[in-house]
ZAMARGU-4260 file (C-alpha; in steps of 0.2 Angstrom, whole numbers, plus 5000, padded with zeros to 4 digits):
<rodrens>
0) 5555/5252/5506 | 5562/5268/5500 | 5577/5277/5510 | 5571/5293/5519 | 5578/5310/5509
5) 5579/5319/5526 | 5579/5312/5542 | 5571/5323/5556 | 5571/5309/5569 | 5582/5294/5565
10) 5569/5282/5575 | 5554/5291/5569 | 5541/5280/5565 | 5530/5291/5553 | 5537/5296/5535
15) 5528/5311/5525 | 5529/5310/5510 | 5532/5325/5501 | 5525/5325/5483 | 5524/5342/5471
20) 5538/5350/5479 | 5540/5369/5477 | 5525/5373/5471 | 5524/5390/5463 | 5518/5402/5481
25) 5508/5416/5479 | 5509/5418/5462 | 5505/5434/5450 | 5487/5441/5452 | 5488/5436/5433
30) 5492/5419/5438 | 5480/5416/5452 | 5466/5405/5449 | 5462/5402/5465 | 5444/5403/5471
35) 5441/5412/5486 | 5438/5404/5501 | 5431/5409/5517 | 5443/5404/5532 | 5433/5412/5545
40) 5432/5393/5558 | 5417/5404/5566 | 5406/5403/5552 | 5409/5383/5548 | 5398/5370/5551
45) 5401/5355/5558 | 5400/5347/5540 | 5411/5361/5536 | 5422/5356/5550 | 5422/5338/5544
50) 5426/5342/5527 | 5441/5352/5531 | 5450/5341/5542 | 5445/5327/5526 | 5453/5337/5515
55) 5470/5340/5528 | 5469/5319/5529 | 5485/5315/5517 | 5483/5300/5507 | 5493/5284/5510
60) 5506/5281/5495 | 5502/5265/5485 | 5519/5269/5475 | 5534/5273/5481 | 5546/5288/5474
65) 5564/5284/5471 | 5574/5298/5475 | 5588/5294/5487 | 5594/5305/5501 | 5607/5317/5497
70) 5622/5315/5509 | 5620/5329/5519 | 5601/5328/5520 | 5599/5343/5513 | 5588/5349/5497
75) 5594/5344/5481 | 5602/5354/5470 | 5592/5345/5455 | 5580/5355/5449 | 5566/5341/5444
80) 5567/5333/5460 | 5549/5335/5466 | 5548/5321/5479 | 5554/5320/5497 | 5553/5307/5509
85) 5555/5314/5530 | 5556/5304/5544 | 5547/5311/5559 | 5540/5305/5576 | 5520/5303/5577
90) 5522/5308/5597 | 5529/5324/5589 | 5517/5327/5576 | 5503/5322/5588 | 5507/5335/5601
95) 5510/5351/5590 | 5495/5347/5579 | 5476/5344/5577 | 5478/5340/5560 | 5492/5325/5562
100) 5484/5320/5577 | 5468/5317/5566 | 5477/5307/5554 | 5486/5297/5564 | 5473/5294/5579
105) 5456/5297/5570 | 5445/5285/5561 | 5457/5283/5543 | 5468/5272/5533 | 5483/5279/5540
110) 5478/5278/5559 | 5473/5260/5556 | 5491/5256/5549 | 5500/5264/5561 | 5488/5257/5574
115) 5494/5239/5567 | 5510/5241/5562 | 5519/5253/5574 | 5524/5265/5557 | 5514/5275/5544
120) 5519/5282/5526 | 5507/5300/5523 | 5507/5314/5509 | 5509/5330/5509 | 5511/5340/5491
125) 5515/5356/5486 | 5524/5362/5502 | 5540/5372/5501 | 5553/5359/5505 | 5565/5370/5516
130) 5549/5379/5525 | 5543/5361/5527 | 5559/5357/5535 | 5561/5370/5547 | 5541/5368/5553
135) 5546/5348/5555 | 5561/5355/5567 | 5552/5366/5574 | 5537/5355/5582 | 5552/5343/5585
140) 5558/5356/5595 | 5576/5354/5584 | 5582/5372/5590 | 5600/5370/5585 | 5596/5367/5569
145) 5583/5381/5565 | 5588/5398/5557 | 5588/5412/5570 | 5580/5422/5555 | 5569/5420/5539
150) 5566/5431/5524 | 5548/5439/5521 | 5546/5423/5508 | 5548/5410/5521 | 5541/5417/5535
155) 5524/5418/5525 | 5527/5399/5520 | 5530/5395/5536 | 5514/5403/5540 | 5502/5393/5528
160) 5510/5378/5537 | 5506/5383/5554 | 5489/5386/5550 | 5487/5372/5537 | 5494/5362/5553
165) 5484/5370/5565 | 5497/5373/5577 | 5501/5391/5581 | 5506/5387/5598 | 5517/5376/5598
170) 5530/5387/5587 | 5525/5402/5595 | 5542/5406/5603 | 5550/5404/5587 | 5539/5413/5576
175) 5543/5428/5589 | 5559/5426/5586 | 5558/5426/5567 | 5548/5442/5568 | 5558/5453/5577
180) 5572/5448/5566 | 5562/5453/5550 | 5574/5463/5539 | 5562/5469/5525 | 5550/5484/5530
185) 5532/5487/5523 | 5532/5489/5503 | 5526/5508/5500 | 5520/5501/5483 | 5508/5488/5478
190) 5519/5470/5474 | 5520/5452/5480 | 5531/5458/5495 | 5517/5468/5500 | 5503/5454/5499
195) 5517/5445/5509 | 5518/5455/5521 | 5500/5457/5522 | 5497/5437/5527 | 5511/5439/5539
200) 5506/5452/5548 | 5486/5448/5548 | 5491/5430/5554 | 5504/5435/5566 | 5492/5447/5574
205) 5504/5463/5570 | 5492/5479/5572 | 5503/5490/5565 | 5510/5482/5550 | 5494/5476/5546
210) 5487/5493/5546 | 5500/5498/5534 | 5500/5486/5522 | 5482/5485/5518 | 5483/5503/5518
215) 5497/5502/5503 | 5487/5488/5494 | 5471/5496/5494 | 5480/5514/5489 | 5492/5509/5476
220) 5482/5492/5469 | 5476/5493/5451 | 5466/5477/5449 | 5453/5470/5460 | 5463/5463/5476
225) 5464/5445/5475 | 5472/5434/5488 | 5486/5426/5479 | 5482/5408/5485 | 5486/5415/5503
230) 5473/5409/5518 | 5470/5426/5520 | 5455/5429/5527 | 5438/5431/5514 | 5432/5446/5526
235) 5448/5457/5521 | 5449/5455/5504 | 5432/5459/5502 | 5434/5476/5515 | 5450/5480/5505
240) 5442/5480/5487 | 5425/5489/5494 | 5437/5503/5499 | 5448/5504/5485 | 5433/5506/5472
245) 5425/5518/5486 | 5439/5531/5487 | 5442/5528/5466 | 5423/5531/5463 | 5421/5545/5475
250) 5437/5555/5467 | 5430/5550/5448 | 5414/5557/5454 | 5421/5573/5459 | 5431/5576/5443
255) 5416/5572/5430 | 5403/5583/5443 | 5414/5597/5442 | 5416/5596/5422 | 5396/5592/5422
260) 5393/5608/5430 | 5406/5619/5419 | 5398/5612/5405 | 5379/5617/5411 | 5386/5633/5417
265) 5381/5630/5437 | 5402/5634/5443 | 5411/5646/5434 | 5412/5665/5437 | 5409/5671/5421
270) 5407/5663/5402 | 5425/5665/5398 | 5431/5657/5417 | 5419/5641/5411 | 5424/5639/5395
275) 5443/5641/5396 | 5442/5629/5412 | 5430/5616/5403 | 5442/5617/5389 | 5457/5611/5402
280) 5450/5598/5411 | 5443/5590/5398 | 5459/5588/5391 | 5467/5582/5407 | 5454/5572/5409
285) 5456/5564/5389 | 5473/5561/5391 | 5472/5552/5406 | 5457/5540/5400 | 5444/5547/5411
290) 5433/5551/5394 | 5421/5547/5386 | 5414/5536/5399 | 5417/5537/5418 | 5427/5519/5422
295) 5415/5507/5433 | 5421/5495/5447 | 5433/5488/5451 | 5445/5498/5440 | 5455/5488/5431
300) 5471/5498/5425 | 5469/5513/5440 | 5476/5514/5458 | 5469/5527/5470 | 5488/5535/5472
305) 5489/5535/5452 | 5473/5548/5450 | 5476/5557/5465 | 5491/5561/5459 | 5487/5566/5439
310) 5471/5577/5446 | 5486/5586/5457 | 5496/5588/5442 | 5481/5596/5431 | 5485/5614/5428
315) 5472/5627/5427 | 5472/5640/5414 | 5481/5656/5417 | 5472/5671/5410 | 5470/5689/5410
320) 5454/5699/5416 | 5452/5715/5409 | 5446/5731/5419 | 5434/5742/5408 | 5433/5761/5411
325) 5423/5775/5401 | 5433/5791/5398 | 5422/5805/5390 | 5409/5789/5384 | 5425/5781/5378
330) 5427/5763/5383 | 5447/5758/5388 | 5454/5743/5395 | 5461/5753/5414 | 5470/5738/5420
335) 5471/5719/5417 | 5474/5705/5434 | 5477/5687/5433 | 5461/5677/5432 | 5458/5669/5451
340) 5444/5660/5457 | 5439/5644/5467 | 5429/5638/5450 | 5444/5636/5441 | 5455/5628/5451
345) 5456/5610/5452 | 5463/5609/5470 | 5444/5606/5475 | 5442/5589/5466 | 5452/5583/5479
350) 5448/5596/5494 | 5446/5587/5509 | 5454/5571/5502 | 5470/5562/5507 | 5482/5555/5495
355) 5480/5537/5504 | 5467/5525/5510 | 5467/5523/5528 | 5473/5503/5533 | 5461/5493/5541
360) 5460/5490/5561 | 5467/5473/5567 | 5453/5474/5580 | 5440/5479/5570 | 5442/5465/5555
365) 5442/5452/5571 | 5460/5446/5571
</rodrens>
């Protein structure tokens, strides 16, 4: 038998064995082909239930890898090294999680042969192998030889392992820890960092942060919201992208009604106020691709902060109104003012408006 790579407890009498190491994790929305899933536990059946522990069940290894330890039994360096063998305790496992104690007390393989022979070999793929390290510690209760901090990145790996694991509460201490010692603040822009911080925050249970960041994905996104391949739950994604295209629609609404009713002569003080102001907003609204058609849901290509922003920059026409006097039946031109009115400023596209979409409440979406 194959030599464990890491060794989490030298008279552990379980190896994982970790196959498809380093997956790619939360990748591109371009890159993300994930199907949506609905992790809400409440709405699963018991089928349902049945299934999902099935699918956690890792499979026993008919053939072995043959990677050797490294000496320090730390990662490799060597970039195709994709299989790991960890030597862990089943006590352990079975007392931090649900999942491990299904597969190694239920009715499978693996529980069989660990019934018979006093050890087990089981899989795992894809995981991170330094996340997957530092959860083994930490339901091994390996204090010494966890980090006191993680970035954003691994924290959220972490994450998915605690709830792939089911157990929350067995790392809780640490994963306070780890959050208080956060260094990286909530993106103001839409990027991966920000969909991090997202599953971090909704998982964690952090009101504020979470309130933020689906605040900043739902006003700076220009694509429909996907999850990235995170277990975020169904229920806020499809909240989030219901919002965006509501505050998007109800701002494009507002620019093509005002140009509608320049054109059929319903807002306008006086022909030349509606024609010079017609003239300008469709322009503004040409060269921002708002014409011919009005864009439909769910907006590819436009962010609620990008249209705010270009209706604020549209400028509105200066010109001169002429006061007419009679002089001896003699028409003149008595004065001219600057042409001012409510009709022909822009500002009331976005009257009323913020230039954000207010976050979600933690309460509310059930977290």
């Amino acid at each position: 038998m194959d030599q464990p790579t890491h060794t989490i407890d030298p008279e552990g009498d379980v190896i994982i064995v970790l196959s498809n190491a380093n997956s790619p994790f939360a990748p591109d929305d371009h890159e993300d082909t994930t199907a949506k899933k609905n992790f809400d536990s409440d709405s699963k059946t018991s089928d349902e239930e049945e299934d999902q522990h099935r699918e956690k069940r890792p499979r026993l290894v008919e053939e072995q890898p043959s990677e050797t330890p490294t000496e320090d039994g730390h990662l490799s360096e060597t970039p195709d090294q994709e299989c790991f063998r960890i030597q862990v305790s089943a006590k352990h496992l079975i007392l931090a999680s649900p999942v491990f104690r299904n597969i190694l007390t239920g009715n499978w393989k693996e529980s069989v042969s660990y019934l018979q022979k006093g050890s087990v070999e089981i899989t795992a793929e894809s995981w991170d192998i330094e996340a997957f390290l530092i959860f083994l510690r930490a339901i091994h209760s390996q204090q010494s030889q966890i980090p006191r901090k993680l970035s954003l990145e691994m924290l959220a790996k972490i994450a998915v392992l605690i709830n792939y694991y089911d157990c929350k509460d067995a790392v809780s201490i640490l994963t306070e820890l780890w959050i208080n010692g956060l260094e990286e603040k909530v993106p103001a822009t839409y990027s991966r960092d920000l969909m991090l911080w997202l599953w971090v925050s909704a998982f964690f249970k952090l009101s504020s942060q979470f309130q933020t960041s689906t605040s900043n994905v739902m006003t700076h996104c220009d694509h429909l919201i996907t999850n990235r391949g995170l277990p975020i739950p169904e229920n806020i994604i499809n909240v989030m992208n219901e919002r965006r295209s509501g505050a998007i629609n109800e701002i494009l609404l507002r620019v093509h009604k005002m140009r509608e009713d320049l054109l059929s002569g319903s807002r306008g003080c006086d022909f030349e106020c509606r024609s010079m102001t017609l003239g300008a907003i469709t322009m503004h609204m040409n060269s921002n691709d708002l014409l011919p058609l009005e864009p439909e849901a769910p907006f590819p290509g436009l962010s609620y902060a990008g249209i705010f922003r270009k209706i604020q920059s549209f400028k509105s026409p200066d010109w001169y109104s002429a006061t007419r006097s009679l002089y001896y039946d003699n028409e003149f031109i008595a004065d001219s003012s600057p042409h001012r009115c409510q009709s022909s400023s822009f500002e009331t596209v976005i009257q009323g408006m913020t230039n954000a979409i207010s976050g979600l409440d933690s309460s509310i979406m059930g977290l």
